[in-house]
C-alpha positions as CSV (number, residue, x, y, z in Angstrom):
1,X,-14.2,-11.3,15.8
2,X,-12.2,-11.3,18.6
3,X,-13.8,-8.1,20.3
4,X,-16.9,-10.2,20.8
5,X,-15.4,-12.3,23.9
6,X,-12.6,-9.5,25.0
7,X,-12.8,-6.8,27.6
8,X,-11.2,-3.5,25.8
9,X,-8.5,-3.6,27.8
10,X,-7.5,-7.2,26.8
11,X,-8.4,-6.7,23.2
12,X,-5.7,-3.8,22.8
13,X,-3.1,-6.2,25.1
14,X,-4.2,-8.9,22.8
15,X,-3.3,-6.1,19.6
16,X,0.3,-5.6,21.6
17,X,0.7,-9.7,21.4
18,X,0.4,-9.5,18.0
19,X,2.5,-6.3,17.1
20,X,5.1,-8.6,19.0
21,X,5.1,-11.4,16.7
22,X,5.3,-9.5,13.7
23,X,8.7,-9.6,11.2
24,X,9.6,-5.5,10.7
25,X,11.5,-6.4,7.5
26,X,9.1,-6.1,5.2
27,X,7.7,-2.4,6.8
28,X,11.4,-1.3,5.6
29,X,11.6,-3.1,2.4
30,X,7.7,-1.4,1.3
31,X,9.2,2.0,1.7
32,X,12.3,1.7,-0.2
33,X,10.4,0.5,-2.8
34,X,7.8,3.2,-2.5
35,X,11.2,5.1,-2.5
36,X,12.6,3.6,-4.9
37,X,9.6,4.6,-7.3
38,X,9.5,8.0,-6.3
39,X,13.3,8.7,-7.5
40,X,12.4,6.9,-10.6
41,X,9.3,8.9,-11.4
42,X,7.1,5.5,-11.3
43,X,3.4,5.5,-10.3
44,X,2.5,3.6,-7.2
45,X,-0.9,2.0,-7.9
46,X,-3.0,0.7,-4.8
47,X,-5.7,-1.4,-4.2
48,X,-8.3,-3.2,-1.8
49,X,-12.0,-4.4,-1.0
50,X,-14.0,-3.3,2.2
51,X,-11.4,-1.9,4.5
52,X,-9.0,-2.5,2.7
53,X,-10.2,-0.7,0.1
54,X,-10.5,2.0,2.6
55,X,-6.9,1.3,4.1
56,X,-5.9,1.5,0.1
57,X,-7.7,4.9,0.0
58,X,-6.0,6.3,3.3
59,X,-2.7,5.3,2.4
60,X,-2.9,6.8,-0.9
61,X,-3.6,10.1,0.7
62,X,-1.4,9.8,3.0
63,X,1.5,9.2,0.5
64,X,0.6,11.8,-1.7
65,X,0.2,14.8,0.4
66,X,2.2,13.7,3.3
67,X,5.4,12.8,1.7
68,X,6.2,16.5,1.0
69,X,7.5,19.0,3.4
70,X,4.6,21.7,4.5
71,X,6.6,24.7,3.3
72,X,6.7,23.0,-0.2
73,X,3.3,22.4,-0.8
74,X,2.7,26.0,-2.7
75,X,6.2,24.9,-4.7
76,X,5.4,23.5,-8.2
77,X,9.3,22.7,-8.9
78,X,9.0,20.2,-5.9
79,X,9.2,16.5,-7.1
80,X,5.8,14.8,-5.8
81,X,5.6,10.6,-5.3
82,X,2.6,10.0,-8.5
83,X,0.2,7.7,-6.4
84,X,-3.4,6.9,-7.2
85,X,-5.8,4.4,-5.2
86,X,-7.7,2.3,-7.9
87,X,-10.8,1.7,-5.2
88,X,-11.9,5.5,-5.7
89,X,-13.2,5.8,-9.3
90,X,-16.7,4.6,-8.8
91,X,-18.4,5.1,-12.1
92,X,-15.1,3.0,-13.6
93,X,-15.4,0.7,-10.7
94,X,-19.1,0.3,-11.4
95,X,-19.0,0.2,-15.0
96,X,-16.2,-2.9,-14.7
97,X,-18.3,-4.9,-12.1
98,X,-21.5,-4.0,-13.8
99,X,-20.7,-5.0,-17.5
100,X,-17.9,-7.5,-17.2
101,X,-17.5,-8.6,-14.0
102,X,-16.2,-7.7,-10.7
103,X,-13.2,-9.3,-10.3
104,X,-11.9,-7.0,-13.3
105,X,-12.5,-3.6,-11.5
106,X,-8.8,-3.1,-10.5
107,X,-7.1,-4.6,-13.3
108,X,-8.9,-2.8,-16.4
109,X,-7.6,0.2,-14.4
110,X,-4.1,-1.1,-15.0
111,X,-4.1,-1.6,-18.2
112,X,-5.1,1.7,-18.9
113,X,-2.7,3.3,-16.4
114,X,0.6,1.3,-15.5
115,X,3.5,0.8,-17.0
116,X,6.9,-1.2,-17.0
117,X,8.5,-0.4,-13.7
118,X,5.7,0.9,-11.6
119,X,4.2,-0.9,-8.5
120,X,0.8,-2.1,-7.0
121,X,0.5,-2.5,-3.4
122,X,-2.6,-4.8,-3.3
123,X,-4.4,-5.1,0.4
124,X,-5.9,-8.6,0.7
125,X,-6.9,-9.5,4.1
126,X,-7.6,-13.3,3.1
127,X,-5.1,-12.9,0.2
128,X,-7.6,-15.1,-1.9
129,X,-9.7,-11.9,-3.6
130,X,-9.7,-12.6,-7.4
131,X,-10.0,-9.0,-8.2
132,X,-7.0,-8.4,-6.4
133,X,-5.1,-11.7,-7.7
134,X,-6.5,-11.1,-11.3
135,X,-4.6,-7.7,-10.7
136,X,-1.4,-8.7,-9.3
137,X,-1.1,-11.7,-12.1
138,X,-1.6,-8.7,-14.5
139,X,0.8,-6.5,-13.0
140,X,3.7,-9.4,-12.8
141,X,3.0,-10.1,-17.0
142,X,4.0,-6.1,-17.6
143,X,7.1,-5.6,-15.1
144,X,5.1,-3.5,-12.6
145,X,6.3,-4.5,-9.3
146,X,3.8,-6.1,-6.8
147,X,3.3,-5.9,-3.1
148,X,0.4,-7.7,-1.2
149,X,-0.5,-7.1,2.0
150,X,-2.2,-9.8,3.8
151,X,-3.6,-11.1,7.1
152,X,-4.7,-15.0,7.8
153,X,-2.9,-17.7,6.3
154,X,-1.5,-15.3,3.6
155,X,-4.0,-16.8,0.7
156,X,-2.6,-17.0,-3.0
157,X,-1.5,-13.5,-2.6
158,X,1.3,-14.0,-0.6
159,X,2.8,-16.8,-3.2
160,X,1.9,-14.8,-6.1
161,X,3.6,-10.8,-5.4
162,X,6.8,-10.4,-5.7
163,X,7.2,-9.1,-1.7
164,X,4.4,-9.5,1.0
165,X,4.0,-7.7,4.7
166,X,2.0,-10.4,6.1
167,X,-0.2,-10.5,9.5
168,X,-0.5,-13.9,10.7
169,X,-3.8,-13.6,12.8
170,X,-7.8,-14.8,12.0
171,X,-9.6,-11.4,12.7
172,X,-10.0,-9.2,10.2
173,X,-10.8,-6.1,11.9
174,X,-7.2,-6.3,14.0
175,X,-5.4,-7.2,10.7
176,X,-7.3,-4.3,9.0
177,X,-5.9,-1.9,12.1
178,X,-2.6,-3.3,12.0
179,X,-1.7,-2.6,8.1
180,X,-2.9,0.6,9.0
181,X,-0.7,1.3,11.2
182,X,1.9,-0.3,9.4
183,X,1.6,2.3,6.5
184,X,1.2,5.4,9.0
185,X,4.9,4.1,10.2
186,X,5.7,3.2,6.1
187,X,4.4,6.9,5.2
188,X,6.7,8.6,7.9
189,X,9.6,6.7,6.5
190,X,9.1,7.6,3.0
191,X,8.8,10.7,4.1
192,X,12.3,11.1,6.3
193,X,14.1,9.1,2.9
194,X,12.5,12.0,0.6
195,X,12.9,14.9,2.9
196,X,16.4,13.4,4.1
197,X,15.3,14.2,7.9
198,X,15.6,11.7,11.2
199,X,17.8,8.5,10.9
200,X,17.7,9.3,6.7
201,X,19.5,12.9,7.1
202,X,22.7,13.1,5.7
203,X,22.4,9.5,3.9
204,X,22.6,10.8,0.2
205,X,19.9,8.5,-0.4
206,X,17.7,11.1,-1.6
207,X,17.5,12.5,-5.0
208,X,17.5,16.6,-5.5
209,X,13.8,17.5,-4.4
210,X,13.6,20.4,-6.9
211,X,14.1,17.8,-9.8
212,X,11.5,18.0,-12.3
213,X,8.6,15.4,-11.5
């Protein structure tokens, strides 16, 4: 916990170090395919423990709300991105761990909600969760694609999805607050690309927003 020996001010320079060091491919790679399964009318799935459960939560908000353009929120021909956060059905969730076990609360969901050609964005600080491995294994037997989203070494998570945004650093809390932010930047790009506003505008990569979803 690295806030216990730094000052605030060198904990957020210390945040700034980080941000530094980190490869921006993958932020640009996440939202095409959050995109990409938007055009295709594909659910994106996501899930987490702790924060990153909460992280999971936020982001699936975030996506679902804040993708569309204000003035078309009272528009039911607008196309919407189908995203659902498999942290937030607690009697399911609580059933799962109860009865059968915990590391099967997020991939019972699955089986009764995903399909060929979706994607799960799984949020693994350690990467080594088996609820969220036991999820992602799942998901890469039925074609869904997988992202994991990981701090520390990476864990099995990182070998095991099909594409990882990784945060190389031992301290949970910044890596929590750093895929945060990551998605806030994902979310406004996945907006632009569906909106076809800012560096997207003009592109033709977007499909016709008034498509059926």
């Amino acid at each position: 916990m690295l806030g216990v020996e730094l000052t605030p001010d060198r904990y957020l320079q210390r945040c700034a170090v980080e941000f530094a060091k980190l490869d921006l491919s993958p932020f640009e790679r996440l939202s095409s395919d959050i995109y990409q399964a938007y055009s295709d009318g594909r659910f994106v799935f996501i899930c987490g423990n702790g924060g990153s459960g909460s992280n999971a939560s936020h982001l699936c908000e975030d996506l679902g709300k804040s993708s569309l353009d204000p003035k078309d929120f009272t528009n039911d021909d607008v196309k919407r991105l189908k995203v659902l956060s498999l942290t937030d059905n607690t009697p399911y969730i609580l059933a799962w761990g109860n009865d059968e076990g915990f590391d099967r609360i997020f991939v019972e969901q699955l089986k009764n909600l995903a399909s060929p050609g979706d994607m799960l964005i799984a949020i693994s600080g350690s990467g080594n969760s088996p609820n969220i491995l036991n999820a992602v294994e799942w998901a890469g037997r039925h074609e869904v694609k997988t992202w994991g989203i990981t701090g520390y070494t990476g864990g099995q998570l990182q070998k095991d999805a099909d594409d990882c945004l990784h945060v190389p650093l031992h301290d949970m809390g910044m890596v929590e607050s750093i895929h945060l932010l990551a998605f806030h930047w994902v979310l406004n790009d996945v907006y632009a690309r569906i909106n076809r506003v800012g560096r997207h505008q003009g592109t033709g990569e977007a499909d016709t927003k008034r498509d059926a979803a």
